[in-house]
C-alpha positions as CSV (number, residue, x, y, z in Angstrom):
1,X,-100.8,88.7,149.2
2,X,-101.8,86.7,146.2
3,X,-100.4,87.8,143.2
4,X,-102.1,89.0,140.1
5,X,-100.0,87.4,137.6
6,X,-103.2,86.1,135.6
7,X,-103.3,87.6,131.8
8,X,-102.0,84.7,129.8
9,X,-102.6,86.5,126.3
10,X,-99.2,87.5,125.0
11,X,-99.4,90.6,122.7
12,X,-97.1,90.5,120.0
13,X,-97.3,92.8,117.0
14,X,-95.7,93.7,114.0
15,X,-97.0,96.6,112.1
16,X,-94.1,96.6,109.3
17,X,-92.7,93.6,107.3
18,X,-89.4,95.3,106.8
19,X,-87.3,96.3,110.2
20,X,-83.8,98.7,110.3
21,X,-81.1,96.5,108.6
22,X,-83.3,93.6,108.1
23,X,-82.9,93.0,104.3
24,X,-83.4,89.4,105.1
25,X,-86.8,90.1,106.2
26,X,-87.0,92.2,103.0
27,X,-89.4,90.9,100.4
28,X,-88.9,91.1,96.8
29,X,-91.6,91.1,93.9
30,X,-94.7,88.7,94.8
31,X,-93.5,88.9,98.3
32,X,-90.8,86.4,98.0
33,X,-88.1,86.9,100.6
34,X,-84.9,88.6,99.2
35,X,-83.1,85.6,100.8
36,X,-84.7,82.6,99.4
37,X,-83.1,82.9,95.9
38,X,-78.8,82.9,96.0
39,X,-77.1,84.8,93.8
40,X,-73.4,84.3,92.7
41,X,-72.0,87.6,91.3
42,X,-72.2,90.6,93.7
43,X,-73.6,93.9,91.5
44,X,-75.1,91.7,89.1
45,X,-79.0,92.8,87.5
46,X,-81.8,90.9,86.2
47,X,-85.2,91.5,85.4
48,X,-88.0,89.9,88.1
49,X,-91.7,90.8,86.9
50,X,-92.1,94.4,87.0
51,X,-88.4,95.1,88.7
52,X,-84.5,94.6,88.3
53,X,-82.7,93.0,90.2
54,X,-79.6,93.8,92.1
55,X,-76.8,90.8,93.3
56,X,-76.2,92.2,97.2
57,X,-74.6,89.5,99.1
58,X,-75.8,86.5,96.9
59,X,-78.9,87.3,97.0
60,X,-81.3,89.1,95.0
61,X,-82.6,92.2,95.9
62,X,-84.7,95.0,94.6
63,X,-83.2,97.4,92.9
64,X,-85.7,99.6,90.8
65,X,-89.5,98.9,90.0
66,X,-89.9,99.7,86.3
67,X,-92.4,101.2,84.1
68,X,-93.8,100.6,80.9
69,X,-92.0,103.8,79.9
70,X,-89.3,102.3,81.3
71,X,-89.2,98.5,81.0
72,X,-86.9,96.1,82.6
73,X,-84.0,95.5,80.3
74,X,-83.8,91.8,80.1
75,X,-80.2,92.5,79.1
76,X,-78.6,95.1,81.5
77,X,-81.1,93.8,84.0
78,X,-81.9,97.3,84.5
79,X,-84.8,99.7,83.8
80,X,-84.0,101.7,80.9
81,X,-86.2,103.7,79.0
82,X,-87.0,102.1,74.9
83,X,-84.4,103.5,72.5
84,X,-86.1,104.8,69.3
85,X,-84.6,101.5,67.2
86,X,-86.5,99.4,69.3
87,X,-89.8,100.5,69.1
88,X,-90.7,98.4,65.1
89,X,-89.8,95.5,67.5
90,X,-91.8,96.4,70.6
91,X,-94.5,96.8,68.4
92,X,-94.0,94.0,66.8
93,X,-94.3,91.9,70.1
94,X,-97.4,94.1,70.7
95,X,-99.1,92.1,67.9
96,X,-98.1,88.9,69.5
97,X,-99.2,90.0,73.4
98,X,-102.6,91.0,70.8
99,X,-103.0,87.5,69.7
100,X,-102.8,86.0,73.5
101,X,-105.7,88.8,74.4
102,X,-107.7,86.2,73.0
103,X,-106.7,83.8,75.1
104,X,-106.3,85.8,78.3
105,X,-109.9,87.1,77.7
106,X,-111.1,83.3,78.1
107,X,-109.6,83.1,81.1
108,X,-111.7,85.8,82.7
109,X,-114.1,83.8,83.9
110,X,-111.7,83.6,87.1
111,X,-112.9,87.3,87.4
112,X,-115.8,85.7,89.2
113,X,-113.2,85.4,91.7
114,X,-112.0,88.7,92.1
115,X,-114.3,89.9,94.8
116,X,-112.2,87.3,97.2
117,X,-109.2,89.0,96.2
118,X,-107.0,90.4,98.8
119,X,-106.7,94.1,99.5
120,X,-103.3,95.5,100.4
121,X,-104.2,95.6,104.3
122,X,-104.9,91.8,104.1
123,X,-101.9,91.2,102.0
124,X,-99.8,92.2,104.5
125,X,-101.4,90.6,107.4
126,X,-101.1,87.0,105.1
127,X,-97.9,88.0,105.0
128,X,-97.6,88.4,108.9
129,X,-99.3,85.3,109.6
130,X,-96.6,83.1,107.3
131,X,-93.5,83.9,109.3
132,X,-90.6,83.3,107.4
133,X,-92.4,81.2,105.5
134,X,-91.1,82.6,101.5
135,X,-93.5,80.2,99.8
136,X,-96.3,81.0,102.1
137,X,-96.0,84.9,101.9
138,X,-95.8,84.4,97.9
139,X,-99.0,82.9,97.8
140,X,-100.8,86.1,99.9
141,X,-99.1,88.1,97.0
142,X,-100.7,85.8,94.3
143,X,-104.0,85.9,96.2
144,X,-103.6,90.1,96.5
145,X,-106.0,92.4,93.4
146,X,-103.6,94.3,91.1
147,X,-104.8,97.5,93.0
148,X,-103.1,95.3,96.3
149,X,-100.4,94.3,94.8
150,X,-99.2,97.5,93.7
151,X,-99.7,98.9,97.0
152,X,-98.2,96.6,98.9
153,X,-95.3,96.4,96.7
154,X,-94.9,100.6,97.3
155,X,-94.7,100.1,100.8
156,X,-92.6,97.6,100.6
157,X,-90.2,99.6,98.5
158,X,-90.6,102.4,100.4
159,X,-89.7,100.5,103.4
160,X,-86.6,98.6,102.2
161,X,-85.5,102.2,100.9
162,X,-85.7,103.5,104.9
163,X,-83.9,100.2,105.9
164,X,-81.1,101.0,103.1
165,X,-80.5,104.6,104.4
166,X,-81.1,104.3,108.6
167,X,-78.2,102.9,110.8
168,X,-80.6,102.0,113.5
169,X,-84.2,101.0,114.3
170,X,-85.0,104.8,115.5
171,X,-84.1,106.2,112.0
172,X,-85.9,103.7,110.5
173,X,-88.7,104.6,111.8
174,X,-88.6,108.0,112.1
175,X,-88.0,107.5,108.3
176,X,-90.7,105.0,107.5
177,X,-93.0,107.5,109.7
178,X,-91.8,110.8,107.4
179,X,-91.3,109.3,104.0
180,X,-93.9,106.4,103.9
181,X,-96.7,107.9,105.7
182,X,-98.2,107.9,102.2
183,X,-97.7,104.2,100.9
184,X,-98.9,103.8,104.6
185,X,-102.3,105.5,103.9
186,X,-102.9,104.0,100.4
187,X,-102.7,100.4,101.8
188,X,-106.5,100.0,101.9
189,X,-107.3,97.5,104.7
190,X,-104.1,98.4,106.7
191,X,-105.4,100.6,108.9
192,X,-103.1,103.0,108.6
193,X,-105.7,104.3,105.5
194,X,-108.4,104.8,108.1
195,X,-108.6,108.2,109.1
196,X,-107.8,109.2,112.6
197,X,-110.2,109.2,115.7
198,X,-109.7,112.9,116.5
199,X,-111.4,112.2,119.6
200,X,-108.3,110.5,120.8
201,X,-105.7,113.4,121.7
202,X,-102.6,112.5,119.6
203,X,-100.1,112.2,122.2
204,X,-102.4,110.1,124.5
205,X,-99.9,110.3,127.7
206,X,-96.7,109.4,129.1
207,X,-95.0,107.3,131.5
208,X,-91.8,107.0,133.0
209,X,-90.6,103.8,134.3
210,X,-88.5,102.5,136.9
211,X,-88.3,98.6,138.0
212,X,-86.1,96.1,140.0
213,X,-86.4,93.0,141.8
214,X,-83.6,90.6,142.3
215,X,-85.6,87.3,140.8
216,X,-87.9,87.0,137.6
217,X,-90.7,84.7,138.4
218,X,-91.2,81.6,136.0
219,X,-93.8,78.7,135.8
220,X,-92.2,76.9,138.5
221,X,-93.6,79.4,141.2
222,X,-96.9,78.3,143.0
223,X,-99.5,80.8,142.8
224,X,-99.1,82.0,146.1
225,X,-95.2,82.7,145.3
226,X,-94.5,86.3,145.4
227,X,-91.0,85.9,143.4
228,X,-90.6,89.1,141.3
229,X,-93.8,90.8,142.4
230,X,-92.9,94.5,143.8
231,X,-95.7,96.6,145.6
232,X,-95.1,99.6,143.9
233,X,-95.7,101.2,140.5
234,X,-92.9,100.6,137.8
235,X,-95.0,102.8,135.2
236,X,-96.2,106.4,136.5
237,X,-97.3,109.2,134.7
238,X,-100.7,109.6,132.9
239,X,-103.0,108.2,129.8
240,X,-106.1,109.4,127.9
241,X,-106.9,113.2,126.8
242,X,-106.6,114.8,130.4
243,X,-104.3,113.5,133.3
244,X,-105.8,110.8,134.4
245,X,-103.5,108.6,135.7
246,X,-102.0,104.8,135.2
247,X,-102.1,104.3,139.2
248,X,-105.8,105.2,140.2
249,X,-105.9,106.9,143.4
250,X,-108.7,104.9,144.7
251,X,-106.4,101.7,144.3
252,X,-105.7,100.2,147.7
253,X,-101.9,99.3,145.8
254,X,-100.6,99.2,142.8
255,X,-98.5,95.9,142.5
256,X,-95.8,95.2,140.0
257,X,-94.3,91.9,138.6
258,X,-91.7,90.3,136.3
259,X,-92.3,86.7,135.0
260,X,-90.6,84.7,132.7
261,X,-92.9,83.3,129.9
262,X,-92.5,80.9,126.9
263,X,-95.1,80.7,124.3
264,X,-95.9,79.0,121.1
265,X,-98.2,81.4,118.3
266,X,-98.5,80.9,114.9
267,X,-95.9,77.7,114.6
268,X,-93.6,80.0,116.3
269,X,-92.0,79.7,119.7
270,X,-91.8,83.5,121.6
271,X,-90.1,83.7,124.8
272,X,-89.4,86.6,127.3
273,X,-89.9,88.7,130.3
274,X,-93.2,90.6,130.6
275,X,-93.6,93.2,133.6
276,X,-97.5,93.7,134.5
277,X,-98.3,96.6,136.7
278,X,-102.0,96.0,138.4
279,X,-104.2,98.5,140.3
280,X,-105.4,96.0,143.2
281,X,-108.6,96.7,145.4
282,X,-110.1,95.4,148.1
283,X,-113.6,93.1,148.3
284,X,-114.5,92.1,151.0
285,X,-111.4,90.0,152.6
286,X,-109.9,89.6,149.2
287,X,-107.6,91.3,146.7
288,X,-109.1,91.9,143.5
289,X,-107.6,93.4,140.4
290,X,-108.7,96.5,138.8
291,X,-107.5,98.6,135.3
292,X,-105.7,99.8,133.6
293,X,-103.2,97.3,133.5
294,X,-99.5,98.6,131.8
295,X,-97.7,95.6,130.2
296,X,-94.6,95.7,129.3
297,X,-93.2,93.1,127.1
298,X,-89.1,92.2,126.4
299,X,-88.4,89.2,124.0
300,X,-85.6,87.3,125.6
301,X,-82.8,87.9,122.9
302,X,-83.2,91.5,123.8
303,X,-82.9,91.1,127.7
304,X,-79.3,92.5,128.1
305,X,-78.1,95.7,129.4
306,X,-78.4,98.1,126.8
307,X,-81.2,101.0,125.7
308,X,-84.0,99.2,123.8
309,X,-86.2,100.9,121.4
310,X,-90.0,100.3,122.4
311,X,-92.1,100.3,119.7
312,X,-94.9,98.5,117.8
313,X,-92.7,98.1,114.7
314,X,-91.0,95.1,113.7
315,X,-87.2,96.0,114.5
316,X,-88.4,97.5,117.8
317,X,-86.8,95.6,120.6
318,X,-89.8,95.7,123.1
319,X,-93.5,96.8,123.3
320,X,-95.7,99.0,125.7
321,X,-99.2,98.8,126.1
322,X,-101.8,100.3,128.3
323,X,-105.0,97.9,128.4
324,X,-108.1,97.5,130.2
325,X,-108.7,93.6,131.4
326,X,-112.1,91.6,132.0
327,X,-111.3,90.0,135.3
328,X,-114.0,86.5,134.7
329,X,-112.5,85.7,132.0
330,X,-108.6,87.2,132.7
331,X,-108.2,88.6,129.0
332,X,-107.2,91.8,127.5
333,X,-110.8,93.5,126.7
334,X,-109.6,96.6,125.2
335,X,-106.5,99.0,124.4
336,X,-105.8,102.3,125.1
337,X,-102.3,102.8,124.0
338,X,-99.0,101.9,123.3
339,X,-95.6,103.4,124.1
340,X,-92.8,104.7,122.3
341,X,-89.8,105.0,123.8
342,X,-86.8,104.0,125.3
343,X,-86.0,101.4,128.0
344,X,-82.9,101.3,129.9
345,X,-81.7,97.7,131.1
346,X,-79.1,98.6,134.1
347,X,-79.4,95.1,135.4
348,X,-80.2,91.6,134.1
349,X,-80.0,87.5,135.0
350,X,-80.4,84.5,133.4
351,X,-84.4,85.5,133.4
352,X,-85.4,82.2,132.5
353,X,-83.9,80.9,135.4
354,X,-84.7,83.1,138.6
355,X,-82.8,85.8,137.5
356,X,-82.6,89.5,138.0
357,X,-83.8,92.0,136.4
358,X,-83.4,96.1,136.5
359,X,-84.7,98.7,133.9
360,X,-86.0,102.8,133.5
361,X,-87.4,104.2,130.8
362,X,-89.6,106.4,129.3
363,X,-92.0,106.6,126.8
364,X,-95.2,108.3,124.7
365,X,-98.2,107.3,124.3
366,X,-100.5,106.9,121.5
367,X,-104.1,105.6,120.9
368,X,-103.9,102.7,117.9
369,X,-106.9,105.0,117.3
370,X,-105.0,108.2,116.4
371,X,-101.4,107.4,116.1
372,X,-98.9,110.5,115.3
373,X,-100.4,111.3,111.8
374,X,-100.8,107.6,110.4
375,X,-104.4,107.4,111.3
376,X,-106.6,104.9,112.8
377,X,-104.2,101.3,113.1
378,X,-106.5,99.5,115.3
379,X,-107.5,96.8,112.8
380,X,-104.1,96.0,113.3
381,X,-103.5,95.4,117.1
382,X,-106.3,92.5,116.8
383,X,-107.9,93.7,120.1
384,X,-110.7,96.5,120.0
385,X,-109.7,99.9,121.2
386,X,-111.1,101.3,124.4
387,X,-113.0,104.3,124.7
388,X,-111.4,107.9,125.0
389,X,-110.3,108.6,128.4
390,X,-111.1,112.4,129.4
C-alpha cells in the first residue's frame, strides 16, 4: 500500500531560552549570551547594567540583579546596599544625572517610537528566532519597552536559577514549572500570560507507545517504498476531554512509519527521525489518510539508547504532538496536544542510513490551550489550536 509519509512541516519548538545545565545558552543582561564575553579570574564580580557579575568558567555570568536600594558596587562588583558615608556623594551625582535630564528629555522625541516597542512575549520569540546568534538576541533586548525588559530579564533569572539547582532536564522543569510559573505569567505576549481555555480538560489524554521496525526510511526511498512503515499503531491510548481515541475505530488501519529527515529552518540545519502514525481509510479503490495524526519527533544527537525526556521545552530531548492535517494541501491545520513524558530507545541504527530503530514510552497530554497551570501557550506553537475534543 502506498504510504502516507506526506507532512513535510517539521515542528520544532522551544518554549524556554534556558535548558537544564545549559549556562551556555544562558543570557546575561540585554540578552547577551553568558558565553560571548571571556573572563580570566574564576569568582571574580563586576557590575553589568542593572546586575553583578560573577567569573564561572571564564565567562561572565549573572550573579545578582540589583536595586536602587541596593546598587551594583562598581568596586566589589557586587550589590551592596549605600553605606550612610556615601550618600553626600550619591547625592551629589544626583545633581549631575539632574543636569543630563535636560538632555535625556530632548531625546524623547524617540518616544514616538515606543508603541513599536517589543513586549516581553515578543522579546523572547526575537530571541528564539536569532539562534545563537549573541549580537542578534542583544538587539531584541534593545528593541524590548522597559516593562519587557524587566520581564524578560525575571524569567530569565528565574530560569538560570532552576538550571543552577536541577541535575537534569526533569528537575528543571518541574522547577521552572513550580517556581517560575509567575515570571511565566507576567511575560505579556508569551502566552503563558493568557489565561487558560478551561474548556480544554487539563490533562488532555494519554498515550503509550511502542515501535520497531528494522530500517528507518530516508529520501532515497521511492514513494511506493514501504521501508520503515508498520501497519499497526505505535501510539494508543486517548486525547480530548472524554476517551476518544488516537486510533479511530472507523479507520480501515492505522499505519505507522519512521523516516529519516534533514531540514534547514531559520539558518539552521535540524536533522532526525520522526515517527508518524496515520488513521488510513478507504475511497473508492484508494487509501486515503484521515486524523489525528500523532508525530513523534527525535533530533538525531538524541537517537541512542537511553530514556529521553519528551517535552516542549528547550533541554527536552524529543517532542510529542497530536495534530489534525489538511490532506489538499498536506500541512498541519491544527493542534490538539503535546506529550510529556518519557521515551525508551531499546534499539537504534545508523538512522540516517537505513538503520533500525526500537522505542516505548509514555506520555501526558496537554492542550497548548490549557497547559498544567501555565495558561493558554498557543501563540507559541505557531499553529492554531484545534477545537475541544469531547
Amino acid at each position: 500500500m502506498k504510504k502516507f509519509w506526506m507532512i513535510s512541516m517539521l515542528l520544532i519548538a522551544a518554549l524556554f531560552v534556558v535548558s537544564c545545565g545549559g549556562d551556555d545558552e544562558g543570557t546575561d543582561n540585554g540578552g547577551n549570551q553568558g558565553g560571548n564575553d571571556a573572563c580570566t579570574t574564576q569568582g571574580a564580580f563586576r557590575c553589568s547594567g542593572d546586575f553583578s557579575q560573577k567569573c564561572d568558567q571564564e565567562e561572565w555570568k549573572n550573579f545578582e540583579q540589583c536595586s536602587a536600594d541596593k546598587p551594583c558596587n562598581a568596586t566589589t562588583g557586587k550589590c551592596e546596599a549605600k553605606a550612610e558615608g556615601d550618600t553626600g556623594a550619591d547625592t551629589g551625582d544626583t545633581g549631575a544625572d539632574t543636569g543630563d535630564t535636560g538632555a535625556d528629555t530632548g531625546d524623547t522625541g524617540d518616544t514616538g517610537d515606543t508603541g513599536n516597542a517589543l513586549n516581553c512575549g515578543e522579546i523572547y520569540q526575537c530571541m528564539i528566532d536569532c539562534g545563537q546568534d549573541s549580537n542578534c538576541q542583544q538587539g531584541c533586548y534593545d528593541k524590548g519597552s522597559s516593562a519587557g525588559q524587566s520581564q524578560i530579564m525575571a524569567l530569565i533569572n528565574c530560569l538560570n536559577t532552576c538550571s543552577e539547582s536541577s541535575s537534569t532536564d526533569e528537575d528543571f522543569q518541574n522547577c521552572a514549572n513550580s517556581q517560575c510559573s509567575s515570571e511565566i505569567s507576567n511575560c505579556e505576549g508569551l502566552g503563558g500570560g493568557e489565561a487558560a481555555d478551561t474548556s480544554y480538560n487539563s490533562p488532555y489524554g494519554s498515550l503509550s507507545l511502542n515501535f520497531s521496525v528494522d530500517q528507518v526510511a530516508n529520501d532515497s526511498d521511492g514513494q511506493q517504498s514501504t521501508v520503515g512503515i508498520v501497519q499497526a499503531a505505535f501510539a494508543t491510548g486517548t486525547y480530548g476531554n472524554g476517551s476518544t481515541p488516537v486510533t479511530p475505530a472507523d479507520a480501515y488501519m492505522i499505519q505507522s512509519m519512521a523516516a529519516y529527515y534533514q531540514q534547514s529552518s531559520g539558518g539552521q540545519t535540524y536533522t532526525g527521525v520522526q515517527i508518524q502514525q496515520v488513521p488510513v481509510y478507504v475511497q473508492g479503490q484508494q487509501g486515503v489518510g484521515g486524523n489525528p495524526l500523532v508525530i513523534l519527533d527525535i533530533p538525531e544527537e538524541n537517537a541512542g539508547v537511553g530514556t529521553l525526556n519528551t517535552s516542549l521545552y528547550q533541554g527536552g530531548q524529543a517532542q510529542l504532538y497530536v495534530v489534525d492535517v489538511n490532506w489538499n494541501t498536506n500541512q498541519i491545520s491544527c493542534a490538539h496536544a503535546f506529550g510529556e513524558g518519557d521515551v525508551n530507545i531499546t534499539n537504534v541504527g545508523d538512522i540516517a542510513q537505513h538503520g533500525a530503530l526500537a522505542l516505548n514510552g509514555n506520555v501526558t497530554l496537554y492542550s497548548p490551550k490549557n497547559y498544567n497551570g501555565n495558561g493558554d501557550i498557543s501563540g507559541q506553537l505557531g499553529i492554531p489550536a484545534c477545537n475541544p475534543v469531547q
